[in-house]
N, C-alpha and C positions, 0 to 999 in steps of 0.2 A: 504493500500500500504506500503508495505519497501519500505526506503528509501537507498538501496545496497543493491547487491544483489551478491556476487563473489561467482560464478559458475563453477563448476566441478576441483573445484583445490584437491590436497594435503592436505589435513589438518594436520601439526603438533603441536598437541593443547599445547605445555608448558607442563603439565605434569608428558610427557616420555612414556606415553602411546603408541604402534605402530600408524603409519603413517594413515589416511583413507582417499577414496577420498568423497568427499560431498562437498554440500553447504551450503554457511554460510549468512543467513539472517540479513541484520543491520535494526533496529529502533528508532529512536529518541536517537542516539548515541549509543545503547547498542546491546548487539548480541543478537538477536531477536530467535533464533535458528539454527540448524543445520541438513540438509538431502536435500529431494529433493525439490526445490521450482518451481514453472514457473516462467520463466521471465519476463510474462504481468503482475506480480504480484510485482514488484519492478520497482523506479521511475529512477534508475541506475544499467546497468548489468556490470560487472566489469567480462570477459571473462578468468579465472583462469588454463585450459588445459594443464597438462602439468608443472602446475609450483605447489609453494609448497606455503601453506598459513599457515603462522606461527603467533601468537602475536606480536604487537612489541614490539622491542628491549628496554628493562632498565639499561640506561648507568648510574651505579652508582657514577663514577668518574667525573665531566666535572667542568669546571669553566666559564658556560657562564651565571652566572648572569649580566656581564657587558653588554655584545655581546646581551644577548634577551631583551635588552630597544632602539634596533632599528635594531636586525635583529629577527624577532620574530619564524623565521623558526627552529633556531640553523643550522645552515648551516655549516658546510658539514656533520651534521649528520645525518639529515632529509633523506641524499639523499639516508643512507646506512639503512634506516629500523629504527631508530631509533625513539620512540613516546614519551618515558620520559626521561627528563633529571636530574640528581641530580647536586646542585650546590652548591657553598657553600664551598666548598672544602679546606682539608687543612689549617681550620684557616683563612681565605680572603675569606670572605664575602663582596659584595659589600655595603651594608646596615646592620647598619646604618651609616650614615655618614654624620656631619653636613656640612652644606653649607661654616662653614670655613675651611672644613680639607679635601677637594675634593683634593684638592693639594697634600696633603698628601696619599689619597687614591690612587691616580691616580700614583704618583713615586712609591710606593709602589707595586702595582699591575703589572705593566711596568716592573721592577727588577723581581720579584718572578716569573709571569707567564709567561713573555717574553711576554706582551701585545705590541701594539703599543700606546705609550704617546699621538701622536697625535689623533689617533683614541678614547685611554680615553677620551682626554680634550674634545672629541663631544659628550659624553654622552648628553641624555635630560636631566638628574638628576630631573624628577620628582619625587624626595622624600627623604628625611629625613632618617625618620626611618625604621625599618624592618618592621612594619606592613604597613608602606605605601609603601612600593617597593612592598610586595607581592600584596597587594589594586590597586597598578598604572599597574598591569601587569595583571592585571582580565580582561579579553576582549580583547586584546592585543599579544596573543597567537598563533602561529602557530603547535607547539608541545606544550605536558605538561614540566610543571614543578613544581619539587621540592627542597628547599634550606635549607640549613643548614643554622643557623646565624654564621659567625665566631669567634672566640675568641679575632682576632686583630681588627677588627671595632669595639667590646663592648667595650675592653681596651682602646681604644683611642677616646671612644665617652666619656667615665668617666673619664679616668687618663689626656690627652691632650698630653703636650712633654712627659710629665714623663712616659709614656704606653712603651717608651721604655727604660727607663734610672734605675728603679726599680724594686722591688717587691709593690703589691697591701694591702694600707692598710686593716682592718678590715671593714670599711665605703664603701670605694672603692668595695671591692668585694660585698660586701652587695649589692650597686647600680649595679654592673654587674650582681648579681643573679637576681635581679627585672626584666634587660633585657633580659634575657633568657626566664625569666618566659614572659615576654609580646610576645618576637618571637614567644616561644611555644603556645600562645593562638590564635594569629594570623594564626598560621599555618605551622611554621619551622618544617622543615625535622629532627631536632634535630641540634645537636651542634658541630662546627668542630672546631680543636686546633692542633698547632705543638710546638714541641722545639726541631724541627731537623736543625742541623747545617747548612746545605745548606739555607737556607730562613733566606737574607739579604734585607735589604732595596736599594735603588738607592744610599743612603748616608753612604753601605757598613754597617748599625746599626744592629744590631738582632733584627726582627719582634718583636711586642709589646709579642705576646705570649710567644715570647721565654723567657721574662723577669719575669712570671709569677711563682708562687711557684707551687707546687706539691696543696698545700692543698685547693689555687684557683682553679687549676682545677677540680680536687674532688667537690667543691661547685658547680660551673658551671657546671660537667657533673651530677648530682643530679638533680638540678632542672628541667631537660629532664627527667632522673626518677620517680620524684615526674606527668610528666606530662602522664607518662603512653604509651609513643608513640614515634616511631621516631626511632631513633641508634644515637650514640658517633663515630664519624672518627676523628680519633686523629694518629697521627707522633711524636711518642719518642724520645726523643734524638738519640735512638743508630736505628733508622731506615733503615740509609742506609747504615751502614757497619755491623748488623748482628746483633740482639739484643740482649742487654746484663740482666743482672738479675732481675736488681733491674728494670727495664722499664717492663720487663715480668710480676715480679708481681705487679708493678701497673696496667697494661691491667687484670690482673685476677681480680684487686680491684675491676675497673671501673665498670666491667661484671658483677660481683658479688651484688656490692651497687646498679646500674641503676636498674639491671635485664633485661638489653637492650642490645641491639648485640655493640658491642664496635669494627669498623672496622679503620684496618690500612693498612700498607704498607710494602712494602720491603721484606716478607719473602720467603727464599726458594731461589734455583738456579736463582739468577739472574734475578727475575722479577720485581728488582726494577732500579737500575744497575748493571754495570758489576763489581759488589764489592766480591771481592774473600774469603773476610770473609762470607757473605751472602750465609752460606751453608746451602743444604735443611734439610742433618741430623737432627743438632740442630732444623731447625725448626719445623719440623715433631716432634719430641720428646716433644716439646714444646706445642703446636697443640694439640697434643694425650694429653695430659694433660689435657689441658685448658674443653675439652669435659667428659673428667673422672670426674671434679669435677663440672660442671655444669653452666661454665663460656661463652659464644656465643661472643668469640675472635676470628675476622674472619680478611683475609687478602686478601689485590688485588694482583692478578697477571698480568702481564703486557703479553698476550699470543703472540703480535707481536713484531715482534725484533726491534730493532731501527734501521733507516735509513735514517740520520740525515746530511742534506747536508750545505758546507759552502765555504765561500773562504776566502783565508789571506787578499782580499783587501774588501771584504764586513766585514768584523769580524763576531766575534764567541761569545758566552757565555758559552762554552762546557768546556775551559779551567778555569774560576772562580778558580778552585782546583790548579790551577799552578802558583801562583802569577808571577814566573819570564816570563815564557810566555804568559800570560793574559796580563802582563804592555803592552806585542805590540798593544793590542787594545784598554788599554786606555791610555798609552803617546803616541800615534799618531793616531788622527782622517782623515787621508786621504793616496793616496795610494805614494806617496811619503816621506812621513815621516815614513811610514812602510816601503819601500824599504830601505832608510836611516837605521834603526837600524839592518836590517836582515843582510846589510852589513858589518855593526860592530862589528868585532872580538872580543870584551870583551861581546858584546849582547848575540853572535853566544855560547861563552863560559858558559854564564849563564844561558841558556839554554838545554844543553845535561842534561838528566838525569833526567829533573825535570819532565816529564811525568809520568815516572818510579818511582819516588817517590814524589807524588801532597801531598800537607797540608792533617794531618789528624787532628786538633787541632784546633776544632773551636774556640777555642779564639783567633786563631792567624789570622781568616778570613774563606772564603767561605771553605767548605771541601766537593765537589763535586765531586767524582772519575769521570779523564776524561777519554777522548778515548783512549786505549793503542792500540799502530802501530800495532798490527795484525790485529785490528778492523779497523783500518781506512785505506780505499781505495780511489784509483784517481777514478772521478765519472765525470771529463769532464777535456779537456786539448784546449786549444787553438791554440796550433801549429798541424800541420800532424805530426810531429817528434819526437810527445812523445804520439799519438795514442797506440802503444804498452805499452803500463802504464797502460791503462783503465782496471779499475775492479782488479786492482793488489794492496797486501798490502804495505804499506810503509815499514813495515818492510821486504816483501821479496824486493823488492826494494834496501831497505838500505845494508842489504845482498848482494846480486847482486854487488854495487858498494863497497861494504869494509868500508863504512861512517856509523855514527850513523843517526840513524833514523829521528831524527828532521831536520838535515842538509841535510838528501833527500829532504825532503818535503818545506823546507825554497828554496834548489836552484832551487826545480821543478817550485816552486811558482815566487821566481824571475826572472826565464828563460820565463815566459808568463807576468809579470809584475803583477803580485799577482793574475791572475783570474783563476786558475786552481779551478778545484770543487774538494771538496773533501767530502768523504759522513764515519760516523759511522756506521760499518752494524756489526752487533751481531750475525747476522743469521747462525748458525751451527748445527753439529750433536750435539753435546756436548750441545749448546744451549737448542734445542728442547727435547732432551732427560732427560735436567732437566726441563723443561719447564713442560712437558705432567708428570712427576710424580710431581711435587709442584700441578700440578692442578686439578689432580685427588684425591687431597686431602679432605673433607668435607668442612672443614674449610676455604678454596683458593677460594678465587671468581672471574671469569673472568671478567677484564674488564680495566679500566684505559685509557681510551682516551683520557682524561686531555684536552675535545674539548674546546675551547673556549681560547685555552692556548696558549702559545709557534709555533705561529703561522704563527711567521717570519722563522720559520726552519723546521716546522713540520706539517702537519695536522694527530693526529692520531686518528679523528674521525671514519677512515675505520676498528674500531679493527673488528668489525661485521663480515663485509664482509670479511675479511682474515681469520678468526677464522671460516666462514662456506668454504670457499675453500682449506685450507691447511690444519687443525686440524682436518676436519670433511672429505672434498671429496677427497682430494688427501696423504694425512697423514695416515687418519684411526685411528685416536688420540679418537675421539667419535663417537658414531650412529647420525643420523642426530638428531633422538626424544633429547639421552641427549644433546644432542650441543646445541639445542633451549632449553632446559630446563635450563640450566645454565646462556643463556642471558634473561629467562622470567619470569620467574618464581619463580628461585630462589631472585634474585634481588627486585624482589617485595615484597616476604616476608621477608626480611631483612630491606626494607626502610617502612615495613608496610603497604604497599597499597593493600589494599580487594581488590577491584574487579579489577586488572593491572596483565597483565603477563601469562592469560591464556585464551584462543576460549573454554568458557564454553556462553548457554544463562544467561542471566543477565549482566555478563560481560560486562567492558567498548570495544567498539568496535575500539581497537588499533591495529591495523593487519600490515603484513609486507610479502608481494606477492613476491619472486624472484623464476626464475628456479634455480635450484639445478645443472644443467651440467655448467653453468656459472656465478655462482657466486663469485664475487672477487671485490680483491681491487679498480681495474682501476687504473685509472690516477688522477697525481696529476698537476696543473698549477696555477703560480702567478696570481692573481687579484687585483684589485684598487678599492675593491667594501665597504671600508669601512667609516665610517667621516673620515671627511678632506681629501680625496680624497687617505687615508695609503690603502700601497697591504698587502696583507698572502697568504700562501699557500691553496690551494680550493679545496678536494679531491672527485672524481666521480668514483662509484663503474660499474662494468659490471654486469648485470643479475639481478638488482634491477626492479621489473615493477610498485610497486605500493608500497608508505607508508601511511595509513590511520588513521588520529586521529581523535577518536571520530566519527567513522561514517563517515569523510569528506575525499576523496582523495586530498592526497597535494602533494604529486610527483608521477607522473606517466611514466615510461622509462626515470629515471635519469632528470626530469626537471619540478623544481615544474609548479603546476598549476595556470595561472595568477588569474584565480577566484576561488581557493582554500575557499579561509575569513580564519577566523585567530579560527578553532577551538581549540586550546590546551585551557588548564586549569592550574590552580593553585591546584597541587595537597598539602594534608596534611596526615601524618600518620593517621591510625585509631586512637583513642584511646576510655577509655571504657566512655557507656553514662550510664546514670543514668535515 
């Protein structure tokens, strides 16, 4: 007997091959084969008609090693087809971390990803170190996963305060090479690291990594080479305004020394932010390079826009880059004391402008390019009498009344008493049209969901399901074959995983059932489903029918299944045996 049996669907096997209809037989978690089966010949028929059976999805980006030590689904990515997660991300690693420096981890993690503090401090923290986080999360699993160690938990498991206050002695690094070398035995994904300006601590300090030398990191991303397996995700300093020379050819070093894919960020039109230096020219040029000489310097692309909702009386973290308007949300924690300064004409005064020119000089603090007023729109109003606002930019807006743009948005806000919504949307011709050549590139990898993140503003676990409705069925950006091959395929052979990312038999049986006429983002709504009773945003896609890990149905029409069990795994790069 099979134990699944999903019948008469689409097969779009990963890859890029054309489309075929059959069936696809599971056994003992693996794909048992492919063609025609009887159904009294399987213990579950999973009814396919009509829709399209793809692999699933390999989200290379996510930061929920925190999020899967009590919600083991990865939620909301589960819902969108997604079966492996990569975690790790960026340097912040949840593990290792000792039991005296939780505190530490926890404000740290809270700042960077926009986690909820409160929902940190409920971790179980069953574990120490990085082989016992991946050891405590064996069994435990609802989707796979796979984790990088980061460079700011080894830093601060060796160095303590100092991880941020120096560079790492001779000794010191020594002891951080040893832990990389014990992740990697364990079974890390390889090894993540930044020294990009944006990634501050709560106490406004630069990440431990950012403290590091060039030549620590060098030793650290070695010892993943010396391991044979895995990829380097590392963040340059010059990441998010456009990268500069001397970061280029360190990424060529990394490539060259590992022999491992070395993935970052930021390159190309705008798919990191809306940073205006971040042009695709240069990157392309850069790109074509890296491949001439035999370097596997590869880059995430962000393929959906941002649509990033906020209010003046709930605050923001968008503005960080603005110190003078960022003080309104930390010198006043409620919504009277933000009325108070907005009203204040040396406030009001120190304010114009500084949008239009945010810090670019990390030494001076956060240098996060924010939203500039043609991006940001009124997205809810509280009175009938500024209805006619909705969906309009601030700057046409500010236009419209003859006022600088911040002072629209300050009196719209105080004429509803700060609750007006206001949302980041990037979404344009100009957008998409750098968008689809950055990602048509070799080098450009879809993805970045950053699930498990910034959750109080965003959930962009839905990159999937947007990137099969607009880029794929209503765009015409890709064929549906390469659209699935980019999230399946490709992915898996960059994090190394043999048998993930493709409907061949032997293959792990990770599949991802939607129709193709309705596939899409859906909806997104606040929920209180986390410790200590913290909400985030919870994203539910349309035309999702089935995500299966391992052989096991765990959501079927957008809602997991109460008796799923908890198949994922703890996935590890190949590496070579002997």
């Amino acid at each position: 007997m099979y134990d699944l049996l999903i019948r008469g669907g689409t097969v779009v096997d990963g890859l890029g091959l054309p489309r075929r209809r059959t069936d696809v037989a599971v056994a003992g978690g693996r794909i048992a084969g492919l063609g025609r089966f009887d159904p009294s010949d399987a213990r579950e028929v999973l009814e396919a008609d009509g829709r399209v059976v793809a692999p699933g999805i390999i989200d290379l980006h996510t930061h929920y090693d925190p999020q899967l030590t009590f919600d083991p689904y990865a939620t909301s990515s589960c819902y969108h087809g997604v079966t492996t997660v990569v975690a790790g991300n960026c340097g912040f690693s949840i593990a290792p971390t000792r039991t005296a420096d939780r505190e530490f981890m926890v404000q740290m993690f809270a700042r960077v990803e926009g986690m909820s503090r409160r929902a940190l401090e409920g971790l179980p923290w069953d574990f120490e170190t990085f082989p016992e986080y991946l050891e405590a999360r064996r069994g435990r699993l609802g989707v796979n996963l796979a984790c990088y160690v980061g460079h700011c938990a080894v830093r601060r498991w060796v160095m303590g305060d100092a991880s941020f206050e120096r560079e790492a002695r001779d000794d010191e690094i020594e002891q951080m090479r040893r832990l990389v070398a014990e992740a990697m035995d364990a079974g890390a994904a390889g090894f993540s690291s930044t020294h990009a300006p944006t990634h501050l601590d709560s106490h406004d300090r630069p990440v431990p990594s950012r403290l590091s030398s060039i030549r620590e990191l060098e030793v650290l991303a070695g010892e993943v080479g010396r391991a044979n397996g895995g990829s380097i995700a590392y963040l340059p300093g010059s990441a998010v305004g456009g990268l500069q020379p001397d970061d280029g050819e360190l990424l060529l070093r990394l490539a060259r020394d590992t022999r491992l894919p070395v993935i970052i960020q930021g390159l190309g039109a705008r798919s990191k932010v809306d940073a205006p230096t971040a042009t695709w020219e240069e990157s392309r040029r850069y790109l074509d390079r890296t491949i001439d000489e035999g370097a596997s310097v590869y880059s995430m692309v962000i393929a959906q826009p941002f649509n990033r909702s906020f209010s003046l009386a709930e605050g923001t973290q968008l503005y960080q880059g603005v110190p003078a308007l960022d003080r309104l949300f930390r010198a006043a924690d409620d919504v009277p004391g933000r009325v108070a300064m907005l009203r204040d004409p040396g406030f009001r005064a120190s304010i114009r402008g500084a949008v239009e020119n945010p810090n670019r000089d990390p030494a001076k603090g956060p240098a996060l390019p924010p939203p500039q007023w043609p991006q940001l729109c009124v997205e809810q109003v509280v009175h009938e009498r500024n209805a006619h606002l909705l969906d309009r930019s601030m700057a046409a807006i500010a236009a419209e009344r003859g006022v600088d743009p911040v002072d629209a948005m300050c009196d719209l806000a105080l004429d509803e008493e700060l609750g007006t919504g206001f949302a980041w949307r990037t979404d344009s011709e100009q957008w998409r049209e750098g968008t689809l050549a950055a990602s048509r590139h070799p080098s450009m990898i879809l993805g970045t969901s950053d699930g498990g993140a910034h959750l109080d503003r965003d959930d962009g676990s839905f990159f999937s399901s947007h990137f099969l409705r607009y880029w794929v069925r209503e765009w015409g950006g890709w064929t549906l074959e390469e659209g699935i091959r980019q999230l399946t395929a490709w992915p898996a052979a960059l994090a190394g995983l043999t048998d993930r990312g493709l409907i061949q038999p032997g293959y792990a049986a990770d599949l991802f059932v939607f129709d193709p006429e309705r596939i899409g983002p859906g909806s997104k709504t606040f929920v209180h489903d986390f410790p200590n009773g913290e909400g985030r945003w919870s994203s539910r896609p349309q035309g999702v029918h089935a995500t299966i890990v391992n052989g096991r149905v765990i959501v079927r029409d957008g809602e997991l299944l109460p008796d799923c069990g908890l198949p994922g795994q703890v996935l590890r790069p190949a590496r070579p045996r002997v």
